[in-house]
ROSE-4610 file (N, C-alpha, C; in Angstrom, 1 decimal, always signed):
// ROSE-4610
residu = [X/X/X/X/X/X/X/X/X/X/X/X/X/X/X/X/X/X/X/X/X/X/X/X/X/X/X/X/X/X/X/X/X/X/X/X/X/X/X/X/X/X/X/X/X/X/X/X/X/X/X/X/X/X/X/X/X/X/X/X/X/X/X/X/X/X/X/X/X/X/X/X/X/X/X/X/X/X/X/X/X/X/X/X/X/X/X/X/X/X/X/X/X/X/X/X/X/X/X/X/X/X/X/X/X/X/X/X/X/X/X/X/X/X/X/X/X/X/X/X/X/X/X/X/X/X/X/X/X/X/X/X/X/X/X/X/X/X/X/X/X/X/X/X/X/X/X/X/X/X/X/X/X/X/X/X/X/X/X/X/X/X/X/X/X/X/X/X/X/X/X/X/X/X/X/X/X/X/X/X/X/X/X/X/X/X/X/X/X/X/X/X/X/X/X/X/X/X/X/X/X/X/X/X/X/X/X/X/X/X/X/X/X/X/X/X/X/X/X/X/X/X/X/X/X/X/X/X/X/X/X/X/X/X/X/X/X/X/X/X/X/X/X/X/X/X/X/X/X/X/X/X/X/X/X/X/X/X/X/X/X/X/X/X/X/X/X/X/X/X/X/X/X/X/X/X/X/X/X/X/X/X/X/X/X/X/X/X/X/X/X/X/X/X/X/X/X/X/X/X/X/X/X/X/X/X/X/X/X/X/X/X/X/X/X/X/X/X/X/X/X/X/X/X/X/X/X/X/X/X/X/X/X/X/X/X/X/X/X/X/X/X/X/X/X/X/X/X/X/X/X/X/X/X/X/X/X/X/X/X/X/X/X/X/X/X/X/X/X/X/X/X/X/X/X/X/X/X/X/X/X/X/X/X/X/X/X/X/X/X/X/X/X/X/X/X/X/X/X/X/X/X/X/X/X/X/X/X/X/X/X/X/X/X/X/X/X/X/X/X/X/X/X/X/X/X/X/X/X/X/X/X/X/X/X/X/X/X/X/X/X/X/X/X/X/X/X/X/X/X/X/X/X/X/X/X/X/X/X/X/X/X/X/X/X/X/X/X/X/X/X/X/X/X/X/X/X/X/X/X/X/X/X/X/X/X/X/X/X/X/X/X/X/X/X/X/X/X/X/X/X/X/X/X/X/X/X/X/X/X/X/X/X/X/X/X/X/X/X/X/X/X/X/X/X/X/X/X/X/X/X/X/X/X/X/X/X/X/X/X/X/X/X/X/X/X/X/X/X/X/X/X/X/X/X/X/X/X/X/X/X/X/X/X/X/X/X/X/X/X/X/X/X/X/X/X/X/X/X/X/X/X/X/X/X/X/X/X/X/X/X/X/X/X/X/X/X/X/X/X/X/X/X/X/X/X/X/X/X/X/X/X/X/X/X/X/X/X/X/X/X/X/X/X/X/X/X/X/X/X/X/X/X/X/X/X/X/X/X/X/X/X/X/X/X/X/X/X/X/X/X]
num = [1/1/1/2/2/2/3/3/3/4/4/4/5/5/5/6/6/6/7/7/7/8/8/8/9/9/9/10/10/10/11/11/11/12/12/12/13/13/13/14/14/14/15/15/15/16/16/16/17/17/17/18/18/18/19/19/19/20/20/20/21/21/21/22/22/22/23/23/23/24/24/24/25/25/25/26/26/26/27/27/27/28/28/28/29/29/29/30/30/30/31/31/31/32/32/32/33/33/33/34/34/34/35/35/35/36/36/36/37/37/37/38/38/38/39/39/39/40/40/40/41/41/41/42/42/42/43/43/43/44/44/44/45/45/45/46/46/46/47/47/47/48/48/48/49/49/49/50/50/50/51/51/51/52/52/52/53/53/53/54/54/54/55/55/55/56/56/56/57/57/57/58/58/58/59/59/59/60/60/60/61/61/61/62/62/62/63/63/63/64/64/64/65/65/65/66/66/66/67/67/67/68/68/68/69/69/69/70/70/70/71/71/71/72/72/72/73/73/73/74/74/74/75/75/75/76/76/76/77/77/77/78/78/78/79/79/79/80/80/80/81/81/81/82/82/82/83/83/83/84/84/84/85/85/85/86/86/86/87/87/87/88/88/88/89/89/89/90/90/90/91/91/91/92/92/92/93/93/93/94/94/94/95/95/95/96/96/96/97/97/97/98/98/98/99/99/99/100/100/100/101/101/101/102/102/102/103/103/103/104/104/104/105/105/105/106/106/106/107/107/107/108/108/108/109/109/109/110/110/110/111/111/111/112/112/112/113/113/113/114/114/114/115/115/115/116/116/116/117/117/117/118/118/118/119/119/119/120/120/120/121/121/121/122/122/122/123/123/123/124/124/124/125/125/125/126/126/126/127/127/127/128/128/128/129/129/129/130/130/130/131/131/131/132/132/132/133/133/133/134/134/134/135/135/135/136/136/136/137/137/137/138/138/138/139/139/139/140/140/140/141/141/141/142/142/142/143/143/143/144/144/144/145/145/145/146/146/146/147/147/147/148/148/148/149/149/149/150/150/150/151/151/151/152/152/152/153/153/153/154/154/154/155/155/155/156/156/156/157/157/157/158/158/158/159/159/159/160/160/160/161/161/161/162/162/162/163/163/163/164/164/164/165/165/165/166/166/166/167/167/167/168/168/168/169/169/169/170/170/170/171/171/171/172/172/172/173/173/173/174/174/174/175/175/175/176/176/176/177/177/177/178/178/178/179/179/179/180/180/180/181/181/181/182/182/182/183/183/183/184/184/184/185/185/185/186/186/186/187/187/187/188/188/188/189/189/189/190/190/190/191/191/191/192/192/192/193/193/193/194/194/194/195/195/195/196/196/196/197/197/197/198/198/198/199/199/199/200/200/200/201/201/201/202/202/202/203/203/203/204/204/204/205/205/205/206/206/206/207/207/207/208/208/208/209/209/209/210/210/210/211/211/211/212/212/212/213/213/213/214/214/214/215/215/215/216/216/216/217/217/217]
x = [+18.0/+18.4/+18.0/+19.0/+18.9/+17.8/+17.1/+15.8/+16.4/+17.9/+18.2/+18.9/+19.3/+19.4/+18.7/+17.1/+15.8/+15.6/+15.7/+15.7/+16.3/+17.6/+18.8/+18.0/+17.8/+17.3/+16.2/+15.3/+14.0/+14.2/+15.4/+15.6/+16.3/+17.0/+17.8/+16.7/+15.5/+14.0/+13.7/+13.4/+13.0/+13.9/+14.8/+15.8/+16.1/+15.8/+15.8/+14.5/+13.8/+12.2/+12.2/+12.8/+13.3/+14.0/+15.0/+16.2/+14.9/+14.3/+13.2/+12.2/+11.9/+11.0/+12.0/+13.4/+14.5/+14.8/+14.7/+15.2/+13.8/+12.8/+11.7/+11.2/+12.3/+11.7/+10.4/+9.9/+8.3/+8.6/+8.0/+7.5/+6.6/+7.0/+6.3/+6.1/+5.1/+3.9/+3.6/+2.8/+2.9/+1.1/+0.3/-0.9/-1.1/+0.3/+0.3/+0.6/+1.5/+2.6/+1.0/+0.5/-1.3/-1.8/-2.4/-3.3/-2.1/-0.8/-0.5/-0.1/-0.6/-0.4/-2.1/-2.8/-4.5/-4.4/-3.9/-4.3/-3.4/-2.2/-1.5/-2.2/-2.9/-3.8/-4.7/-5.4/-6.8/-6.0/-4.5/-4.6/-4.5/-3.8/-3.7/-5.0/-6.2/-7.5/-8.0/-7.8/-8.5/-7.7/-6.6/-6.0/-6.4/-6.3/-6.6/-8.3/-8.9/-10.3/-11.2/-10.5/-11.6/-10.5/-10.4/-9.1/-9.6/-9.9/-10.1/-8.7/-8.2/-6.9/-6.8/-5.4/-5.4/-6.7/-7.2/-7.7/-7.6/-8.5/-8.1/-7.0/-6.1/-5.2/-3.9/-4.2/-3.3/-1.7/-2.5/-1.4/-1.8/-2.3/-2.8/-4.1/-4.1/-5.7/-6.5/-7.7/-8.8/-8.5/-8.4/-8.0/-8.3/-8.6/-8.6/-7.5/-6.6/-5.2/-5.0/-5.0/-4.5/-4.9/-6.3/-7.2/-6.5/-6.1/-5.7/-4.2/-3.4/-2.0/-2.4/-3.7/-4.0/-4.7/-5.4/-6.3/-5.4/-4.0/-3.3/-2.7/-2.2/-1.6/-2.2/-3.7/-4.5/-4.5/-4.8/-5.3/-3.9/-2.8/-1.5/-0.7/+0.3/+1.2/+2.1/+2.5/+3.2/+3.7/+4.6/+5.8/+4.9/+3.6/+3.5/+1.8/+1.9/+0.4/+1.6/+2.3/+3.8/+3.9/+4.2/+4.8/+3.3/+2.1/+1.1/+1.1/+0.8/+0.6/+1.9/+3.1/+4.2/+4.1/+4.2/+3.9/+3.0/+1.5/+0.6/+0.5/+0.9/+1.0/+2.1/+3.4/+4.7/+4.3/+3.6/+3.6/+2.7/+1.7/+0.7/+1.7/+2.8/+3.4/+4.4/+5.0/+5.7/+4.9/+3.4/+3.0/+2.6/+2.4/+2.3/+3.2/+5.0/+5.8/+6.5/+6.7/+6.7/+7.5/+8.7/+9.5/+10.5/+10.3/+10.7/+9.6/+8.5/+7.3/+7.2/+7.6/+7.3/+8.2/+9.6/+10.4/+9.4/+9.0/+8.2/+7.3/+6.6/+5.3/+5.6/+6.6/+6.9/+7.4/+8.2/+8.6/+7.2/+6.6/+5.3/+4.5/+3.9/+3.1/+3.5/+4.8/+5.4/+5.6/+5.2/+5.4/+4.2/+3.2/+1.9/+1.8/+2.3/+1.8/+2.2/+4.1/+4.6/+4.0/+3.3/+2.8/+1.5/+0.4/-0.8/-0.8/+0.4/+0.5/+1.7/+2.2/+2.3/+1.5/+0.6/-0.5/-1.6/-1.6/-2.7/-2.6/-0.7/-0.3/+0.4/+1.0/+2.2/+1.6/+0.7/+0.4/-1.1/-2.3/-3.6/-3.5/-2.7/-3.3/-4.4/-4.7/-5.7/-6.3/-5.8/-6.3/-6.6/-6.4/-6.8/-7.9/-8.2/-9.0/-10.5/-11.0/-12.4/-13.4/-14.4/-15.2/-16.3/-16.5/-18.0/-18.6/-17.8/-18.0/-17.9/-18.7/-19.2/-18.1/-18.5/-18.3/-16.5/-15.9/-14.6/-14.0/-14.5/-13.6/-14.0/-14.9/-15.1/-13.7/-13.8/-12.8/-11.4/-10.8/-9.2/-8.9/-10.4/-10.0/-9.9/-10.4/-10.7/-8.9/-8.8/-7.3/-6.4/-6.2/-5.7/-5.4/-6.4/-6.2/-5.9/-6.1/-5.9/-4.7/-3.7/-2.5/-1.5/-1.4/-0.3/-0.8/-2.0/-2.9/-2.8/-2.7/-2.7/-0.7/-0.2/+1.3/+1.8/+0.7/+0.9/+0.7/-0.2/-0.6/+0.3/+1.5/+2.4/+3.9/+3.9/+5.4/+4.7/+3.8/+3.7/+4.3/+3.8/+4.1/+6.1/+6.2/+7.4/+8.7/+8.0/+8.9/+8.8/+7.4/+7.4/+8.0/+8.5/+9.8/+10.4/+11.2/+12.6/+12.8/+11.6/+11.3/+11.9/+11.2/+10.7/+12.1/+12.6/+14.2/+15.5/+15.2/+16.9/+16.7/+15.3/+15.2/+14.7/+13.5/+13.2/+14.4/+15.1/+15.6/+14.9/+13.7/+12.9/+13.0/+12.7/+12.8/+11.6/+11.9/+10.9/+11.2/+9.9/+10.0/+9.8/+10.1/+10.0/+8.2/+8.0/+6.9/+5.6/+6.3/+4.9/+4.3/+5.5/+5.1/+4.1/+4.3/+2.8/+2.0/+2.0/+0.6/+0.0/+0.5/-0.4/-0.7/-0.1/-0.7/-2.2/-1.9/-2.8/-4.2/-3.9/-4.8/-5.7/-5.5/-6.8/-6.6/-6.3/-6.3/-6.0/-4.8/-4.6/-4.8/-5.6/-6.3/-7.7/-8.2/-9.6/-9.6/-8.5/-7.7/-8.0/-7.0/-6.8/-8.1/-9.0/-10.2/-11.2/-11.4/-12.1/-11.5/-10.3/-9.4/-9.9/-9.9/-9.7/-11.2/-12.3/-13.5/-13.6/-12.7/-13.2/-12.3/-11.4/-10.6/-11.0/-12.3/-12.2/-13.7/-15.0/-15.5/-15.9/-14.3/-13.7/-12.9/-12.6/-12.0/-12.9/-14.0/-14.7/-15.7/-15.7/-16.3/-15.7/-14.4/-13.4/-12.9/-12.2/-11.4/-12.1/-13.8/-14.1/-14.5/-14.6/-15.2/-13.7/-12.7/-11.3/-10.5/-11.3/-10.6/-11.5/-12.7/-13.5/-13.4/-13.0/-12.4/-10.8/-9.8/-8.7/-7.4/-8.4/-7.4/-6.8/-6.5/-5.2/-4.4/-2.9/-1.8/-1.8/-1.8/-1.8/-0.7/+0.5/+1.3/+1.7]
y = [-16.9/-15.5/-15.3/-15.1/-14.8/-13.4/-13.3/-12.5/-10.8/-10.9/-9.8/-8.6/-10.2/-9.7/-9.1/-9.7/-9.6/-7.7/-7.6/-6.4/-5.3/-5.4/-4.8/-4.3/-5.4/-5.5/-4.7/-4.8/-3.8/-2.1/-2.2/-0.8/-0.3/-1.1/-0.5/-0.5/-1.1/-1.3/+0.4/+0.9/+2.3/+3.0/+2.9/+4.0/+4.5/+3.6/+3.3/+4.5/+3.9/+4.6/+6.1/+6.2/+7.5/+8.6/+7.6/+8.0/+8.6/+7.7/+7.7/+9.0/+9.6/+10.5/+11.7/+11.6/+13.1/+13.3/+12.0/+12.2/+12.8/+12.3/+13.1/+14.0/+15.2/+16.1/+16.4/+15.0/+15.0/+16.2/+16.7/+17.8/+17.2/+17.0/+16.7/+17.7/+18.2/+19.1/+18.9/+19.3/+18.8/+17.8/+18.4/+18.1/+17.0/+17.3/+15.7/+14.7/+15.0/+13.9/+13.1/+13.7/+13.5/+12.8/+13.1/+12.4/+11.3/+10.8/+9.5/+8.8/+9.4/+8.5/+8.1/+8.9/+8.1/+7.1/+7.1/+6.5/+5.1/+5.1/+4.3/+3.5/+3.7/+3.5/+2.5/+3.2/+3.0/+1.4/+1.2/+0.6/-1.1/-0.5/-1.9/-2.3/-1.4/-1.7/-2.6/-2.3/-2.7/-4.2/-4.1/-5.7/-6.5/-5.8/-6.7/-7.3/-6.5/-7.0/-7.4/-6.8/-7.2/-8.0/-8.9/-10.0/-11.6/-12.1/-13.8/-14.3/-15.0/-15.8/-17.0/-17.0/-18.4/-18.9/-18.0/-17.8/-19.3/-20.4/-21.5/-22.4/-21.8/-22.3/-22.0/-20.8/-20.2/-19.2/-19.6/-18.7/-17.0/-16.9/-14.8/-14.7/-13.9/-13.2/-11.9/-12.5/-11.1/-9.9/-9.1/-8.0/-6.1/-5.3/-4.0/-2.9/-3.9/-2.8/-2.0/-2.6/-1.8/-0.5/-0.9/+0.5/+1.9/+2.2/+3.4/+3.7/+2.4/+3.2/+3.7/+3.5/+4.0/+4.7/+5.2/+6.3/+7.7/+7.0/+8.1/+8.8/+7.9/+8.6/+9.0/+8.8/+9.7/+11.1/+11.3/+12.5/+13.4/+12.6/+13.5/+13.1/+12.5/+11.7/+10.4/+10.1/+8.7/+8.0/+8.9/+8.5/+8.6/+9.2/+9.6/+8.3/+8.1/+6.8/+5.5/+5.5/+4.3/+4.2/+5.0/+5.2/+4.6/+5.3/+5.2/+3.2/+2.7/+1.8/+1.2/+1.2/+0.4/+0.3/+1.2/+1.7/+1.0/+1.2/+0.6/-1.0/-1.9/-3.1/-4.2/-3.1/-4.0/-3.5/-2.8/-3.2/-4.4/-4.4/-5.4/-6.8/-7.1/-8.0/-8.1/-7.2/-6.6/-6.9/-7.1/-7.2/-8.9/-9.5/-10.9/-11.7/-10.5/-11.9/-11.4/-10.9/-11.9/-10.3/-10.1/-9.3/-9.2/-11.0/-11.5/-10.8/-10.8/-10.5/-9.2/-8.3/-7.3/-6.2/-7.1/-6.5/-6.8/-7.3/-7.5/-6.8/-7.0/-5.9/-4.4/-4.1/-2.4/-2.2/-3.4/-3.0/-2.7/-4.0/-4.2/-2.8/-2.3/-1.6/+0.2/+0.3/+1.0/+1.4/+0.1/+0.0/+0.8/+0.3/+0.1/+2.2/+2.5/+3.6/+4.6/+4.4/+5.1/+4.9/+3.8/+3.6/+4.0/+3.8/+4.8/+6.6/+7.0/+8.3/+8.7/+8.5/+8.2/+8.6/+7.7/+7.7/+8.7/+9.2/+9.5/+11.5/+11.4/+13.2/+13.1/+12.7/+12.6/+12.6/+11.2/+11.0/+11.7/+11.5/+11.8/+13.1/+13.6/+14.9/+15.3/+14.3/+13.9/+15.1/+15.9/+17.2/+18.2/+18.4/+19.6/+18.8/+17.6/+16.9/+17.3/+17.6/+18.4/+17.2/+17.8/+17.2/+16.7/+17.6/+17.9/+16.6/+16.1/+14.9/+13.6/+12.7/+12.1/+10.6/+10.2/+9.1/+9.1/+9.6/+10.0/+10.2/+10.9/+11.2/+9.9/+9.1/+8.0/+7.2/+6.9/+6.4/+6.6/+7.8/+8.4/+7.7/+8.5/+8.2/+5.9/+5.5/+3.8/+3.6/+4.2/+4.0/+4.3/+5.8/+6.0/+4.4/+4.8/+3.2/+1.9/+1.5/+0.3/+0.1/+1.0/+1.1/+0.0/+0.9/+0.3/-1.1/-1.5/-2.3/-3.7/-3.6/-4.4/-4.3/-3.5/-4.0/-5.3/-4.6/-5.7/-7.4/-7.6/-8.9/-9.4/-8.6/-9.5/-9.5/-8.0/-8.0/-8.6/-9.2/-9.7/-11.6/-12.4/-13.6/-13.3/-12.2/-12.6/-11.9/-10.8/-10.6/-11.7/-12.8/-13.5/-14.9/-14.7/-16.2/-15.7/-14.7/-14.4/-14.0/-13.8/-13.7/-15.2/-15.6/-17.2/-18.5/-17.8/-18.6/-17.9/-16.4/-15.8/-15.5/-15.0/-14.4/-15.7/-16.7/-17.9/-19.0/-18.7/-20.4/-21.4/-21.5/-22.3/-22.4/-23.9/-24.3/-23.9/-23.0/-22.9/-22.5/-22.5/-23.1/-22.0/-21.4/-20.0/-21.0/-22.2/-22.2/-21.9/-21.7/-21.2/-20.1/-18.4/-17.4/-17.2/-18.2/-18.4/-19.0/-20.3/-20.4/-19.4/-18.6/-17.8/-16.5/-16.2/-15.1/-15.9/-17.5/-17.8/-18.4/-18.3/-18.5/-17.3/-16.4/-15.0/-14.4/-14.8/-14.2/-13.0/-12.6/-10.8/-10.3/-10.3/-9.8/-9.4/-10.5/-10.3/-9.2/-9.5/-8.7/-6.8/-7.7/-5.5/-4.8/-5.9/-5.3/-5.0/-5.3/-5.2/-4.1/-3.7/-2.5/-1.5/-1.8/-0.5/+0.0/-1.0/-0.3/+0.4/+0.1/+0.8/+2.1/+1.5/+3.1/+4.3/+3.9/+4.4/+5.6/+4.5/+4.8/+6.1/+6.4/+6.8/+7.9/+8.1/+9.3/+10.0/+9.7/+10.7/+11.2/+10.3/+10.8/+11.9/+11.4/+12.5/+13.2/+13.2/+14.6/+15.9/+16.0/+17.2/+17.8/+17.1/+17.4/+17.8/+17.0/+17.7/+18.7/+19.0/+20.0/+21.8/+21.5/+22.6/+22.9/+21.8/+22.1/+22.4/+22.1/+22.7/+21.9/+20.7/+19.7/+18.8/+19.4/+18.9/+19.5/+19.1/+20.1/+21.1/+22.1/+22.4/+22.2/+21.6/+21.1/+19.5]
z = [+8.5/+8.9/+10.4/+10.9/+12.8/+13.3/+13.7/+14.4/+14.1/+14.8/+15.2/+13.4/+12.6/+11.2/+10.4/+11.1/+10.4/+10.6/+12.0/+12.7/+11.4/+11.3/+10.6/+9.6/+8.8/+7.5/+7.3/+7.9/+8.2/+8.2/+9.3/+9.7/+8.2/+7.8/+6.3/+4.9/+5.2/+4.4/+4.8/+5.6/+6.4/+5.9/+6.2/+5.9/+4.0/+3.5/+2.1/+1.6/+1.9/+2.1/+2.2/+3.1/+4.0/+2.6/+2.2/+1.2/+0.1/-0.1/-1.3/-1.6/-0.1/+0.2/+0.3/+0.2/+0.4/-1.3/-2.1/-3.3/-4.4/-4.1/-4.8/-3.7/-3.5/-2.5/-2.0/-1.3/-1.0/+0.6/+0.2/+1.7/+2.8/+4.1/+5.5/+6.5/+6.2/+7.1/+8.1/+9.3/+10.1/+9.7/+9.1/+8.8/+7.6/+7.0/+6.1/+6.7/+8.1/+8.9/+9.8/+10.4/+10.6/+10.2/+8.8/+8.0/+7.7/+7.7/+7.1/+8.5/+9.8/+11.2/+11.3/+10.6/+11.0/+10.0/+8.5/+7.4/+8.2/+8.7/+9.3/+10.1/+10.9/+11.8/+11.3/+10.6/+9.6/+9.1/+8.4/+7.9/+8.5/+9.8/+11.0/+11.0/+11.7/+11.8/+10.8/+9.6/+8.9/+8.3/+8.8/+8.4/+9.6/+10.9/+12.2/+12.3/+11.7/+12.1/+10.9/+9.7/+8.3/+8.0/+8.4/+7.5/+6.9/+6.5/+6.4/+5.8/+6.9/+6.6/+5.7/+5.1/+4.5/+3.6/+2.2/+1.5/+0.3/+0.3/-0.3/+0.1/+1.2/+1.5/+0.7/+0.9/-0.4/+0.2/+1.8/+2.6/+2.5/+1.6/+1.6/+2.3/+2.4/+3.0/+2.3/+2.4/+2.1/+3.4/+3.2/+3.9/+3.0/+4.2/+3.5/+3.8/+4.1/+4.5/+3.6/+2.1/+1.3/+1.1/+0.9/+1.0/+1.3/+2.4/+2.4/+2.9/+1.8/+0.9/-0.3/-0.9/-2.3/-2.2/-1.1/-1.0/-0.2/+0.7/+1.1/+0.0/-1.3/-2.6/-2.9/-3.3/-4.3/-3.6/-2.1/-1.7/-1.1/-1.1/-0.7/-1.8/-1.8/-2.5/-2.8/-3.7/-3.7/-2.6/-1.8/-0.8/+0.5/+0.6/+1.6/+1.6/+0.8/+0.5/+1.1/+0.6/+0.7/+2.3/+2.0/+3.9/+5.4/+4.7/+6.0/+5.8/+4.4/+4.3/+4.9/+4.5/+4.8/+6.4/+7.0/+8.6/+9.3/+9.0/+9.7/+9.2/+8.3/+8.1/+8.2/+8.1/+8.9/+10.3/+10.8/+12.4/+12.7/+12.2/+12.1/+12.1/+11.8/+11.6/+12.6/+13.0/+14.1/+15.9/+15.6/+16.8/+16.7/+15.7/+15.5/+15.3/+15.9/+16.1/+14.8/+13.7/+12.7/+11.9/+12.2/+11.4/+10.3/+9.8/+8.4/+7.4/+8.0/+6.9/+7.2/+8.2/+8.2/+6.9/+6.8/+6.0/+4.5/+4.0/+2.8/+2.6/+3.6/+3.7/+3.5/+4.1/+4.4/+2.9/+2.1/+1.0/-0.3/+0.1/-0.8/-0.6/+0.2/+0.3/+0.0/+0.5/-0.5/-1.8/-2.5/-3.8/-4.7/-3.9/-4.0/-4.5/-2.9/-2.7/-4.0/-4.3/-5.2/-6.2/-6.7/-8.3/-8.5/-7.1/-7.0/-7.4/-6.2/-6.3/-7.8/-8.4/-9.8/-10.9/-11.0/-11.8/-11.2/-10.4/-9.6/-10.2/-9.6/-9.9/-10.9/-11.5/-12.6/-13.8/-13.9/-15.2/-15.1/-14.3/-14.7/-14.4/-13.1/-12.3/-11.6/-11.1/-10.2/-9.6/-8.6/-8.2/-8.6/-9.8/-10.9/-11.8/-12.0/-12.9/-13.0/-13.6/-14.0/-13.9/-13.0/-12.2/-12.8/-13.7/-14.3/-15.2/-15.6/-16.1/-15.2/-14.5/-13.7/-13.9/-14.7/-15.1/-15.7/-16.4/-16.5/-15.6/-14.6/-13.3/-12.4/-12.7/-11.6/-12.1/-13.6/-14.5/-14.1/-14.0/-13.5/-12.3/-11.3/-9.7/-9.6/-10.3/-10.4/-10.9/-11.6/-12.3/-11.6/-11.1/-10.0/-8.9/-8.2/-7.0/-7.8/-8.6/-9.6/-9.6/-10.4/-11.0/-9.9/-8.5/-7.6/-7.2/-6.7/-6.6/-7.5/-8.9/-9.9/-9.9/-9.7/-9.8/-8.6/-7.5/-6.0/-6.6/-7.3/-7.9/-8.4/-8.8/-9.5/-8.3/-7.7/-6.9/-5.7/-5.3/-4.2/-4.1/-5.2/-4.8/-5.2/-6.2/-6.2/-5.3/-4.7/-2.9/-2.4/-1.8/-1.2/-1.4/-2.7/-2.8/-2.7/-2.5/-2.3/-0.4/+0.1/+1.4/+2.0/+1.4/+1.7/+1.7/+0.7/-0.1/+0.9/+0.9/+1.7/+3.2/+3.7/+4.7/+5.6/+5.2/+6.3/+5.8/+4.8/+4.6/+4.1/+3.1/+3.5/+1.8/+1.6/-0.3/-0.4/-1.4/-2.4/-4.1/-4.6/-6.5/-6.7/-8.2/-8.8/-9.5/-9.2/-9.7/-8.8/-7.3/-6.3/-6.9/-7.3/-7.7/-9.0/-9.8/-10.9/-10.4/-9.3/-8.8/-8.1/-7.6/-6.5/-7.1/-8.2/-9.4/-9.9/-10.4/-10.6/-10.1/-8.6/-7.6/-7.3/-8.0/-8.0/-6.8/-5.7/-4.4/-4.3/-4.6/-4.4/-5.5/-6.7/-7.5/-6.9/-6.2/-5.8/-4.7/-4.1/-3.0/-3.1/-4.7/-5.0/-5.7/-6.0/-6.7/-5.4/-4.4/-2.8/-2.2/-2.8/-1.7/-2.9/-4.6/-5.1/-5.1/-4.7/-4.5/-3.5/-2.5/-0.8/-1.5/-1.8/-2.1/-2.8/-3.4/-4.7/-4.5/-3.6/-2.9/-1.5/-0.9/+0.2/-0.1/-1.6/-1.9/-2.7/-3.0/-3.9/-2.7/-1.5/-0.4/+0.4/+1.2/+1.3/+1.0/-0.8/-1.3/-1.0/-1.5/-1.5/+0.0/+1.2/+2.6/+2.7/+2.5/+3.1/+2.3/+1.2/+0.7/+0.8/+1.3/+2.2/+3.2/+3.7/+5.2/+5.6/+4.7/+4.1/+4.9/+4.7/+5.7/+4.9/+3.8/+2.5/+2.4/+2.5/+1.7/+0.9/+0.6/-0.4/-1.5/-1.3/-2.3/-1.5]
């Protein structure tokens, strides 16, 4: 697939996205648009400098990108955890050249975000959830970030053979995507992100919700 196709393809990955955040009438504030350009931020940082590449030789990396697409769901919402992550780690890819993977990335992390923020307002109700009990609520908020996180382990090797097969041209075996499930790597991955994440919201939800620098819807 030619450079400029790749381009196309990306912009129609966005725009999809885009579609995604008009159809579950997610609302953009100017203070939510904010907090998902720092979490954006936050998330390049933290792929560009906490990264160990090529993990076993496994082609993935230890990285804390994730971190805060699952920390943007828990404390705003699905589309809008989706989006900072998608944003700040297809650029990360975008500045390395590399806008075949940027299209995967933006979709992966997306994924991530919608199934975090999901579980996080839908099913638990994360913001209303009663505090008082220590250990339960550590429990929800752990599940919370888990949920999208543990889906990545599995839609990750299997975007990336289809990345790999239509978008580089390149042979590859429907048998790579069970080795690299089975190679631990982005499990270990998502369990290092769901602790920072997990960590970083019971730190943050209540300082930003006194200082009133949450949505209110």
């Amino acid at each position: 697939m030619s450079t400029s196709t790749m381009w196309l393809l990306l912009f129609v990955v966005v725009a999809l996205a885009l579609l995604v955040a008009a159809l579950t009438k997610t609302k953009f504030t100017v203070q939510k648009i904010s907090i998902i350009g720092v979490m954006a931020a936050l998330s390049l940082v933290a792929y560009e400098f906490f990264r160990i590449p090529n993990v076993f030789g496994s082609g993935s990396s230890f990285h804390l990108g994730n971190t805060f697409t699952a920390l943007t769901a828990m404390l705003l919402d699905g589309v809008s955890g989706g989006l900072a992550g998608a944003i700040g780690l297809a650029l990360a890819d975008i500045l390395a050249g590399d806008p075949g993977y940027a299209i995967t990335t933006f979709i992966l992390k997306f994924i991530i975000g919608l199934v975090c923020g999901f579980v996080a307002h839908k099913v638990i109700h994360l913001k209303d959830y009663p505090t008082a009990n220590r250990g339960k609520y550590l429990l929800v908020v752990t599940a919370s970030a888990f949920s999208g996180l543990l889906v990545n382990v599995f839609t990750d090797p299997f975007i990336g053979y289809f990345r790999n097969r239509f978008i580089f041209g390149q042979p590859a075996e429907i048998a790579s995507v069970f080795t690299k499930i089975a190679s631990g790597v982005t499990l270990i991955n998502s369990l290092l992100s769901t602790v920072c994440a997990v960590i970083l919201y019971l730190a943050l939800r209540p300082a930003l919700g006194k200082a009133h620098l949450l949505p209110k819807d």
